[in-house]
C-alpha positions as CSV (number, residue, x, y, z in Angstrom):
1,X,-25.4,2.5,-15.1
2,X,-22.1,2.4,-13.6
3,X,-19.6,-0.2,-14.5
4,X,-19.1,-1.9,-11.5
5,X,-23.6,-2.1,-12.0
6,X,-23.1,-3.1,-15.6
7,X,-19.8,-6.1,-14.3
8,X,-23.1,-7.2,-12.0
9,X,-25.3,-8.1,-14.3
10,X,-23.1,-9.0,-17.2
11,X,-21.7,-11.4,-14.8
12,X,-25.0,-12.6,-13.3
13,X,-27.6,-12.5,-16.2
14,X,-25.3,-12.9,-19.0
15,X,-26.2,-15.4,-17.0
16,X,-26.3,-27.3,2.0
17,X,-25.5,-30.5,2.4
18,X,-26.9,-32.8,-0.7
19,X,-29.8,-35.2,0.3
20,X,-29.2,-38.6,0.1
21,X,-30.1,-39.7,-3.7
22,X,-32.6,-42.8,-3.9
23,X,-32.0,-45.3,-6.9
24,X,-33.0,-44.2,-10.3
25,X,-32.9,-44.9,-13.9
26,X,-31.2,-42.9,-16.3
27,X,-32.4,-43.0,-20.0
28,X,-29.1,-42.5,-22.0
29,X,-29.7,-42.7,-26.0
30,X,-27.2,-44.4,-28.5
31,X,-27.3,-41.1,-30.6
32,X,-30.1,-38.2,-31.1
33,X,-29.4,-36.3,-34.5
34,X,-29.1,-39.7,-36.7
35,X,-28.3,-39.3,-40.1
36,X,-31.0,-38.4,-42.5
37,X,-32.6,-41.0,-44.0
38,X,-33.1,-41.2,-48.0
39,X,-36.2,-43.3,-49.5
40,X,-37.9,-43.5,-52.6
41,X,-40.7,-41.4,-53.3
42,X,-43.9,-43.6,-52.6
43,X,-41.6,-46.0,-50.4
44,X,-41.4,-46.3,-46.6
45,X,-38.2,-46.6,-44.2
46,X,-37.2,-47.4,-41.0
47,X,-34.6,-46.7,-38.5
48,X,-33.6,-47.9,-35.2
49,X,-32.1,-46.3,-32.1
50,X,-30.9,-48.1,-28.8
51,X,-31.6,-46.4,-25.2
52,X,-30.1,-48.0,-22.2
53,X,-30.0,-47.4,-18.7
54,X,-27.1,-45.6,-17.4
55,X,-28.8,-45.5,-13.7
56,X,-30.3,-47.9,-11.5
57,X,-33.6,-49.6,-11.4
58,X,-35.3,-49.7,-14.9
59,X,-36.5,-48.3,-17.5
60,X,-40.2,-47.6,-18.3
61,X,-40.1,-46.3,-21.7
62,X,-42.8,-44.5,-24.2
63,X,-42.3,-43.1,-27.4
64,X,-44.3,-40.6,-29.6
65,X,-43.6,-39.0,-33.5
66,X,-44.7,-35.5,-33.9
67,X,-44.8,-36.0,-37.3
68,X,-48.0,-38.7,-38.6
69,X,-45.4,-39.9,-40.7
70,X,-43.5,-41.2,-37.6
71,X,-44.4,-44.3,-36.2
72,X,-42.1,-45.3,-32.7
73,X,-42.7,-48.5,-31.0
74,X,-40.3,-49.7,-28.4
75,X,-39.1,-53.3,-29.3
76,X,-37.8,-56.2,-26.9
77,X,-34.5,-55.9,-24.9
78,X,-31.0,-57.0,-26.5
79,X,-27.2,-56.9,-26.1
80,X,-26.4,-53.2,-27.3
81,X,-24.7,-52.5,-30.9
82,X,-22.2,-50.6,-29.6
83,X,-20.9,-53.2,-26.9
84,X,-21.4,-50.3,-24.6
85,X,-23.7,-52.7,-22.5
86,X,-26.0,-55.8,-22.0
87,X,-29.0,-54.6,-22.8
88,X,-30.5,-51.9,-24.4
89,X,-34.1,-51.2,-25.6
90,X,-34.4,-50.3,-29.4
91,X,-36.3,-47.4,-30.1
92,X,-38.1,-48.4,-33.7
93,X,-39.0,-46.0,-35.8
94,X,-41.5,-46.5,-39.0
95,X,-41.1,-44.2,-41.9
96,X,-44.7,-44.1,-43.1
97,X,-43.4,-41.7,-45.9
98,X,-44.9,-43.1,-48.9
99,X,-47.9,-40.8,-49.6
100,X,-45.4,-38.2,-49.3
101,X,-44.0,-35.6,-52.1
102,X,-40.7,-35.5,-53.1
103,X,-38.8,-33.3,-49.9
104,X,-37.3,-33.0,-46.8
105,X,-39.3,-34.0,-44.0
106,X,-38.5,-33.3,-40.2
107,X,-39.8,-34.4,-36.9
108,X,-38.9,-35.5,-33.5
109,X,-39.8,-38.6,-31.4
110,X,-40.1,-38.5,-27.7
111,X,-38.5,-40.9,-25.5
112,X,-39.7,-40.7,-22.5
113,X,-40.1,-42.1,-18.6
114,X,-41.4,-39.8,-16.1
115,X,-39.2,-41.7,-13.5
116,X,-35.9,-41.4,-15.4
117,X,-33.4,-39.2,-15.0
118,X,-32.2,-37.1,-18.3
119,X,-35.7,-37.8,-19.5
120,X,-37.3,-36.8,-22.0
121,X,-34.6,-36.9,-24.9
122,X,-35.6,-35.8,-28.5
123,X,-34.5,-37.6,-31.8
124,X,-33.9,-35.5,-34.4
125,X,-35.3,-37.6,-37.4
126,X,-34.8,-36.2,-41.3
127,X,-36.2,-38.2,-44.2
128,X,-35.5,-37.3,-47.9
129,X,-38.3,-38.6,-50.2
130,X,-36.8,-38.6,-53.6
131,X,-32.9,-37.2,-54.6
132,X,-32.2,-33.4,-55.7
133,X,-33.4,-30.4,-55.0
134,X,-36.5,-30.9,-52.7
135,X,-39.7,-29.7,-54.3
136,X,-40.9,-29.1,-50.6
137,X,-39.6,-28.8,-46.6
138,X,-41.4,-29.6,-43.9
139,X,-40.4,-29.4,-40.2
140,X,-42.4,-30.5,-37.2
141,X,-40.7,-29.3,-34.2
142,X,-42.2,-29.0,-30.2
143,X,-42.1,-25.0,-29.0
144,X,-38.6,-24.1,-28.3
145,X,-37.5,-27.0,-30.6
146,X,-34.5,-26.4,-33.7
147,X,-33.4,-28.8,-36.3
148,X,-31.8,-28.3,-39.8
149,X,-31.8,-30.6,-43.1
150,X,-29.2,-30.1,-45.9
151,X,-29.6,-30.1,-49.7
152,X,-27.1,-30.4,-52.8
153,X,-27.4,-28.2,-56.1
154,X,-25.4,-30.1,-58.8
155,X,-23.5,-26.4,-59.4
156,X,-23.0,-23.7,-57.7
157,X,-26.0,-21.7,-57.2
158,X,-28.0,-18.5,-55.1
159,X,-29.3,-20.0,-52.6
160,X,-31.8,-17.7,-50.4
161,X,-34.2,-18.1,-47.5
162,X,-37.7,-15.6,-46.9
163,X,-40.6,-15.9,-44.0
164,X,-44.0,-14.6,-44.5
165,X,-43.3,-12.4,-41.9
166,X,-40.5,-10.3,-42.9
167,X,-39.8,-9.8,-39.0
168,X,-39.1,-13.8,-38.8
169,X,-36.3,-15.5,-38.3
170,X,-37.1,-18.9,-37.7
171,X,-35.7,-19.8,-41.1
172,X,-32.2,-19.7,-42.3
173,X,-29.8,-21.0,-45.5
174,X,-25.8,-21.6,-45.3
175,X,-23.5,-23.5,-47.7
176,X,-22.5,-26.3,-46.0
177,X,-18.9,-27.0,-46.9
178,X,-18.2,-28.0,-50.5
179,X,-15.1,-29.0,-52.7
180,X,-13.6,-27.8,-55.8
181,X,-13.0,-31.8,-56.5
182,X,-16.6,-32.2,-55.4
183,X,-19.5,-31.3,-58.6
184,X,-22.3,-31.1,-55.8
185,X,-22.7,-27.8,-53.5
186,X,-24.1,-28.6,-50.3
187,X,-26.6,-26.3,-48.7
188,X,-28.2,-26.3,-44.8
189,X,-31.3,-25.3,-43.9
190,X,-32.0,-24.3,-40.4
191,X,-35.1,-23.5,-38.6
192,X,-35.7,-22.7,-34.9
193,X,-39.2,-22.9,-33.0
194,X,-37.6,-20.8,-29.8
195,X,-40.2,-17.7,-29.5
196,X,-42.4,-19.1,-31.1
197,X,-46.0,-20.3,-30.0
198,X,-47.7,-23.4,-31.0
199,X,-49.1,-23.1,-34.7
200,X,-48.2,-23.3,-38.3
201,X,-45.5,-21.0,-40.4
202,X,-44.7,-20.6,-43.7
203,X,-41.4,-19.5,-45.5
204,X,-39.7,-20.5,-48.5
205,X,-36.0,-21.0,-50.0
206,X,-35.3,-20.1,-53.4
207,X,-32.3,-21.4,-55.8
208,X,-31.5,-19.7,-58.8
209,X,-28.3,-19.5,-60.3
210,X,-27.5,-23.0,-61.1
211,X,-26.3,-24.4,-64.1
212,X,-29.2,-27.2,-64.0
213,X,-32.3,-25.3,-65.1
214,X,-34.5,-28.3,-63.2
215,X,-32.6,-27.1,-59.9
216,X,-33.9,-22.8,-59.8
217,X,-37.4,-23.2,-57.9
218,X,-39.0,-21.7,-55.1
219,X,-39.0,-24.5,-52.3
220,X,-41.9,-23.8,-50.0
221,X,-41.0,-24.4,-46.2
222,X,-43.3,-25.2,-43.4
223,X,-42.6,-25.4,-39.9
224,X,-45.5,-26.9,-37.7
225,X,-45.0,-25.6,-33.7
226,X,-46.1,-28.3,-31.6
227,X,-47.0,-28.6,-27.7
228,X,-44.5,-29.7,-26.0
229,X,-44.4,-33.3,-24.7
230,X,-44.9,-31.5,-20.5
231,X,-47.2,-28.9,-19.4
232,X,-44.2,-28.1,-17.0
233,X,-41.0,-27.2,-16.8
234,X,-39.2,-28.9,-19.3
235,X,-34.9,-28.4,-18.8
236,X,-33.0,-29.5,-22.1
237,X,-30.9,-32.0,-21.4
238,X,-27.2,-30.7,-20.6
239,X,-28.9,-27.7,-20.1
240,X,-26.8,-26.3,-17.3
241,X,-23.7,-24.1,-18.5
242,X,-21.6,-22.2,-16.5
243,X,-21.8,-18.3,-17.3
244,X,-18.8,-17.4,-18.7
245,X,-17.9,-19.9,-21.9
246,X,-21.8,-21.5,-21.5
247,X,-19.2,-25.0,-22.9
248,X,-21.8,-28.3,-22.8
249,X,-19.9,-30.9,-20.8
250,X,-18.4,-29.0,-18.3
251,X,-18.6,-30.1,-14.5
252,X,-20.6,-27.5,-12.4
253,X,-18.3,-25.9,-9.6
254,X,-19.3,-25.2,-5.8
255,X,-20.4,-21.3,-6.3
256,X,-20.7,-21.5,-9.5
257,X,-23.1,-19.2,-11.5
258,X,-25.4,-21.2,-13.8
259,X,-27.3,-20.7,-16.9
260,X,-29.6,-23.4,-17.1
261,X,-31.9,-23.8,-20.4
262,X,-35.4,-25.3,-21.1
263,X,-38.7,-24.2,-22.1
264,X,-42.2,-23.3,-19.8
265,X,-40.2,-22.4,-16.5
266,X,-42.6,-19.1,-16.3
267,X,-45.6,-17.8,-18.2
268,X,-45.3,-14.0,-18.0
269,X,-42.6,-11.9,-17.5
270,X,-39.2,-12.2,-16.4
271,X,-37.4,-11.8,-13.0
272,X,-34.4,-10.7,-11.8
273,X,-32.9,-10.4,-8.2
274,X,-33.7,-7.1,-6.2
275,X,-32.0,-7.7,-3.0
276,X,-29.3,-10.0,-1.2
277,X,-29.1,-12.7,-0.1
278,X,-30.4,-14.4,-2.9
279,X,-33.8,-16.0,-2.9
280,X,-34.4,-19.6,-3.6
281,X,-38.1,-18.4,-5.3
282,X,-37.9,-15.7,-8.0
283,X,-41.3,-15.1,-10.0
284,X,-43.1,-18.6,-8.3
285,X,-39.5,-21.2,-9.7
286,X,-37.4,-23.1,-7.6
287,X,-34.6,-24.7,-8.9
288,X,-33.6,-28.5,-6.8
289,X,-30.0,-29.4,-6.7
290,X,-30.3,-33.1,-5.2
291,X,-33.2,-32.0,-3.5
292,X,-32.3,-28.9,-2.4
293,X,-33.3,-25.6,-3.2
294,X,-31.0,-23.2,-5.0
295,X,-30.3,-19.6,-4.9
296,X,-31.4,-17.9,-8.1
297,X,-30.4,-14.6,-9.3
298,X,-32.8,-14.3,-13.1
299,X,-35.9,-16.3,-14.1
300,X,-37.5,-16.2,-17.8
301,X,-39.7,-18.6,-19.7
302,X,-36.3,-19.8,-21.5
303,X,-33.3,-19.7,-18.8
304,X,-33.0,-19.5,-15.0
305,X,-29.6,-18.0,-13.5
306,X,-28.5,-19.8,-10.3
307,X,-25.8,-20.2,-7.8
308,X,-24.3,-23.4,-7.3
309,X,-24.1,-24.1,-2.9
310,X,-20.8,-24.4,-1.7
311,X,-21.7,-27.0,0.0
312,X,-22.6,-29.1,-2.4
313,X,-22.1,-32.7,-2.8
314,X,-19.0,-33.1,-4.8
315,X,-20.0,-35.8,-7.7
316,X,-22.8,-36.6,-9.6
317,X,-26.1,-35.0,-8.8
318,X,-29.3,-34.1,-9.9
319,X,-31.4,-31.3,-11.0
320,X,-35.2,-29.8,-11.5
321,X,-36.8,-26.9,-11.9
322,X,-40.3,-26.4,-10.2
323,X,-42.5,-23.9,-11.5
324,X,-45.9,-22.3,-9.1
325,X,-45.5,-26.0,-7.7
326,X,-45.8,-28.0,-10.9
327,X,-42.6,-30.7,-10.9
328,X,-40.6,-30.8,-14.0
329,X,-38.2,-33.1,-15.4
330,X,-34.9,-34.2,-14.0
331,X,-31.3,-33.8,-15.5
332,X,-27.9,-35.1,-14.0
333,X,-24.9,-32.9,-13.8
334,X,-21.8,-33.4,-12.6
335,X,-20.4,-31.3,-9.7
336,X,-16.5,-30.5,-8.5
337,X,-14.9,-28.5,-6.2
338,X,-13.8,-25.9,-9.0
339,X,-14.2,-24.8,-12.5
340,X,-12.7,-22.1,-13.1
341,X,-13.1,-19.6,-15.3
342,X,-13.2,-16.0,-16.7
343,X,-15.9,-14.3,-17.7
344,X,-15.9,-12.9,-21.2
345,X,-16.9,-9.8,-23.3
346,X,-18.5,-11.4,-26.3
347,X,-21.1,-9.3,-28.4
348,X,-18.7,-7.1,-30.8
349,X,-16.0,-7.0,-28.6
350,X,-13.9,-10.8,-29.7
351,X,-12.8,-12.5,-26.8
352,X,-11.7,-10.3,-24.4
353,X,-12.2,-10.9,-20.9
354,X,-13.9,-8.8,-18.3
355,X,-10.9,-7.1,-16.8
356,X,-10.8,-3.8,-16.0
357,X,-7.7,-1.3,-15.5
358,X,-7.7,0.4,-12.3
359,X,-10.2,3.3,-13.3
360,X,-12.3,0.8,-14.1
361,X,-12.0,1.1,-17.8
362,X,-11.7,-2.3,-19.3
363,X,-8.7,-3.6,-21.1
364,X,-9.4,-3.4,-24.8
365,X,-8.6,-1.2,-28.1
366,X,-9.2,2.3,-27.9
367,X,-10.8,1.5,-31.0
368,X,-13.4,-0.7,-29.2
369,X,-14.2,2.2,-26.4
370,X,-11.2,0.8,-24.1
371,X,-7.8,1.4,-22.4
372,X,-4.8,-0.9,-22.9
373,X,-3.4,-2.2,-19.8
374,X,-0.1,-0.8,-19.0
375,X,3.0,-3.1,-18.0
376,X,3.7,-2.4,-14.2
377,X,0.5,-1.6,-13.8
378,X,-3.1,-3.6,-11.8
379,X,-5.4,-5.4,-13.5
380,X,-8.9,-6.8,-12.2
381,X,-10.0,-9.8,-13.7
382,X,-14.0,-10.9,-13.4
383,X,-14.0,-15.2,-12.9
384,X,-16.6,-17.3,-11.8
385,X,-16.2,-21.4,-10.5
386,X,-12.7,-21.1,-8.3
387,X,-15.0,-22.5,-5.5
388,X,-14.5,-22.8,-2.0
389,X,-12.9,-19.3,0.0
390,X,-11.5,-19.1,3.4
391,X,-13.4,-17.4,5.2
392,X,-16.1,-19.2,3.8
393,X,-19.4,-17.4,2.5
394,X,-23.3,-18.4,2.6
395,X,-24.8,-20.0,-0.9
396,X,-26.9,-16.8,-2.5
397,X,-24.8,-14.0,0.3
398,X,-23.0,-11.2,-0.6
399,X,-19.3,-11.8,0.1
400,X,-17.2,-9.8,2.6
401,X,-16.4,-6.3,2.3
402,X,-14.1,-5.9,5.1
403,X,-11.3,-8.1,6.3
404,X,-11.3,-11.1,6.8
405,X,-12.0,-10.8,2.5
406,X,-12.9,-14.0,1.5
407,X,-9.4,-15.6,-0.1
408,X,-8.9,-18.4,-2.6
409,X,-6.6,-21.0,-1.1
410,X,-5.8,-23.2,-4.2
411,X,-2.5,-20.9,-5.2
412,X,-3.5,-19.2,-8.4
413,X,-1.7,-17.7,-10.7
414,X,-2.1,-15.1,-13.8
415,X,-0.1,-16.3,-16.9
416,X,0.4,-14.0,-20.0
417,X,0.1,-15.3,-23.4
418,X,-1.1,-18.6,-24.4
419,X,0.4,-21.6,-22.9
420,X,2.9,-24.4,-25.3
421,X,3.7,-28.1,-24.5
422,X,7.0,-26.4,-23.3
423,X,5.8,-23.2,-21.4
424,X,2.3,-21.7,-19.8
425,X,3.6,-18.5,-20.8
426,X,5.0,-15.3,-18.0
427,X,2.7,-16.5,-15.1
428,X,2.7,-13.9,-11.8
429,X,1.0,-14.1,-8.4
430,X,-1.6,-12.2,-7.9
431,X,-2.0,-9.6,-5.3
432,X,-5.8,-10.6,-4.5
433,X,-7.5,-13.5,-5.5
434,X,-10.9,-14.4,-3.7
435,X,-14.8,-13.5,-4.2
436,X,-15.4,-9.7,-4.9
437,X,-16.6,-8.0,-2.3
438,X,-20.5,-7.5,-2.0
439,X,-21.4,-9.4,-4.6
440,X,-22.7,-13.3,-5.0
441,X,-20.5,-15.9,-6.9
442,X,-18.2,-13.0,-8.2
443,X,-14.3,-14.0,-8.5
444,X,-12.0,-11.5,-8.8
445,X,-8.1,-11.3,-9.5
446,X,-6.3,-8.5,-9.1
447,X,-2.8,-8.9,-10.7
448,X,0.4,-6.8,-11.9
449,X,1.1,-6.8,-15.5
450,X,4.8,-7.6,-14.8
451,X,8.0,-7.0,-17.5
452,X,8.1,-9.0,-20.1
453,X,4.5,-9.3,-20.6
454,X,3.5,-9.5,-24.3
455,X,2.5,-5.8,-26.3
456,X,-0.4,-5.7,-28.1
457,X,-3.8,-5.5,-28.7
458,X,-4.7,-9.2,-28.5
459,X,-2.6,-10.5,-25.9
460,X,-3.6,-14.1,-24.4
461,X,-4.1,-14.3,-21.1
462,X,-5.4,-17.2,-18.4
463,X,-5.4,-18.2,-14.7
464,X,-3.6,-21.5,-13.8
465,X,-4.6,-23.2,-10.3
466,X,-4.8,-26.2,-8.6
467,X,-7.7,-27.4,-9.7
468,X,-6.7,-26.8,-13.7
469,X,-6.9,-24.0,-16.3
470,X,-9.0,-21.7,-17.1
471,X,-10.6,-20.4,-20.1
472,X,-8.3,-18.2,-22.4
473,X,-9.2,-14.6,-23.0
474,X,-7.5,-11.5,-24.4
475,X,-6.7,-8.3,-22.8
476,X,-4.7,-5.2,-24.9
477,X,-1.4,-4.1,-23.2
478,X,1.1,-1.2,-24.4
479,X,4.0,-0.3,-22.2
């Protein structure tokens, strides 16, 4: 595969006018990883989490354990704890954990309302029955689920993590931090349902080591795989990323390429794009931003690759995913005129950016199969989410490959090393700036390396515009 193949689908699978939005609720939850809860073995707990409504209209809530040890109920409306509002709706949760062993016990309760926006949400809940070393784990999770519980030895100790299958790796140990002031090690135990089908699996974590005989046991773990809580598409919640720093929080940009993640989106096999323009149905998904359908370029039971339109409604908006007709949830995002940002490397490679020199070798270590970038000479720099081009180009089309190239307007400008409250570092004007040509929701920047630059194998280097920063990368340079 040639590189300028191998930039297309790093940069894609690594990976229309909004209609108007009717009122709707918006299920917003005071927190959804609380912290764990400790009772006495043979005694019972409770704990309480507020939802509001961030939207319109109002909320219809259910709630549901998937753990028989967790009891929700949603209790009568009051002023929130946090001031944040007027009312809120407490989500009450009944530890029924006194027939339970001594452990760590987790589960997740639902909160739901099919009409809500950013609904369902998931509370992560962890009880520990009894103090020390847990004579047992146990993890109730939906498919696609993850959650972690933690665990002190009163000394330092080996602290090791095994699956019946040997292949597994659901299951996983770290020290969590520690002090040499501090007597107590803390250890984290992770586990992660994605890939796995409904059902029950066995592992186990071993400490040995420790200065406290009682604390060297086995600790069986057990991780029960649930349904999950929609025989659709279910999108997680903040689930849409843009493709090159995949950062949660982020506004989505007009053009932008998106990662969006979830769960049950297809059944069988994956799906890539074959031909342009774009399709707004790959393998029998759609993807609705504010009621309108999408280009996608990649489909798979996990994550769906998309195109933001151009012309879409800056502000907030909504988003769904329809799979072979059946409706899934809805999630909010956030749209702007631009994001933007470079696309990056990753893998064994550090930070460095996708930027190539002008034989198209990228700009990295020799050591790392590469070519430093030479001062006075061109660089191209691979960026997605600078938005809107003049000439303008069709959501999901392939962009110009002829003059009139489609140009960025916003004034860019490539800056070398990292920026300081006093300086953005040896910025330049590029000698191109706009969408790449033939390609869908590609950026690229074509720049000098000008005198002065910084030498070296990790140099910093970003792209300032008017509507902000982007992302830092590296890029090696030698003279």
């Amino acid at each position: 595969m040639d590189l300028q193949h191998r930039l297309f689908w790093t940069s894609m699978l690594a990976v229309t006018a909004a209609a108007h939005l009717s009122a709707a609720s918006k299920l917003q939850l005071a927190q959804t990883t609380p912290a764990v809860v400790s009772v006495a073995q043979g005694s019972n707990g409770t704990l309480n989490i507020d939802a509001k409504n961030a939207g319109d209209g109002a909320l219809t809530l259910t709630a549901t354990g998937s753990a028989p040890w967790l009891v929700p109920t949603i209790g009568a409306s009051h002023a929130c704890s946090d001031g944040s509002g007027p009312a809120c709706l407490p989500i009450q949760i009944a530890l029924q954990t006194s027939a339970l062993a001594k452990g760590n016990y987790t589960g997740l309760v639902t909160v739901s309302d099919p009409n809500a926006t950013d609904s369902p949400q998931y509370i992560v809940v962890s009880v520990q029955v009894g103090t020390g070393v847990p004579d047992k784990l146990d993890f109730t999770l939906p498919v696609g689920g993850s959650a972690s519980t933690h665990f002190s030895t009163a000394s330092g100790a080996n602290v090791t993590s095994a699956t019946s299958d040997p292949k597994a790796t659901w299951l996983a140990t770290t020290q969590d931090g520690g002090s040499p002031f501090s007597p107590n090690t803390p250890y984290k135990v992770s586990v992660g349902a994605g890939g796995l089908a409904a059902g029950d699996y066995s592992g186990s974590v071993t400490v040995s080591g420790s200065t406290t005989a009682a604390e060297n046991k086995t600790i069986p773990v057990t991780l029960h795989v649930v349904a999950q809580a929609m025989t659709g598409p279910l999108t997680s919640i903040g689930g849409a990323l843009n493709n090159a720093t995949y950062a949660s929080g982020e506004s989505l940009a007009q053009g932008d390429i998106i990662a969006l993640f979830g769960s049950q989106y297809v059944s069988g096999a994956a799906a890539g794009v074959v031909s342009l323009p774009l399709s707004t149905t790959l393998g029998g998904v759609q993807v609705f931003l504010n009621d309108q359908a999408v280009p996608l370029y990649y489909v798979s039971a996990g994550q769906i690759n998309f195109q933001v339109p151009f012309n879409a409604t800056v502000g907030e908006g909504r988003l769904r995913v329809e799979s072979n007709g059946t409706r899934g949830n809805t999630i909010s995002v956030t749209i702007a005129r631009a994001v933007p940002r470079i696309l990056r490397l990753n893998g064994n490679f550090g930070d460095y950016g996708i930027i190539t020199n002008p034989d198209n070798s990228l700009t990295i270590p020799a050591a790392l199969g590469g070519h430093a970038a030479k001062v006075g000479g061109a660089l191209v720099i691979y960026a997605i989410g600078f938005g809107p081009t003049t000439p303008a180009v069709d959501s999901g089309a392939g962009s110009p490959a002829a003059e009139p190239l489609a140009r960025l307007t916003d004034h860019p400008k490539v800056c070398f090393s990292a920026p300081t409250p006093f300086s953005p570092g040896l910025c330049v004007d590029p000698i191109f700036a706009g969408l790449a040509p033939g390609f869908v929701g590609l950026y690229q920047i074509n720049v000098v390396v000008p005198q002065g630059a910084p030498i070296g194998d990790i140099v910093p280097i970003f792209i300032t515009t008017d509507d902000g920063n982007t992302n830092i990368v590296n890029v090696a340079i030698s003279q």
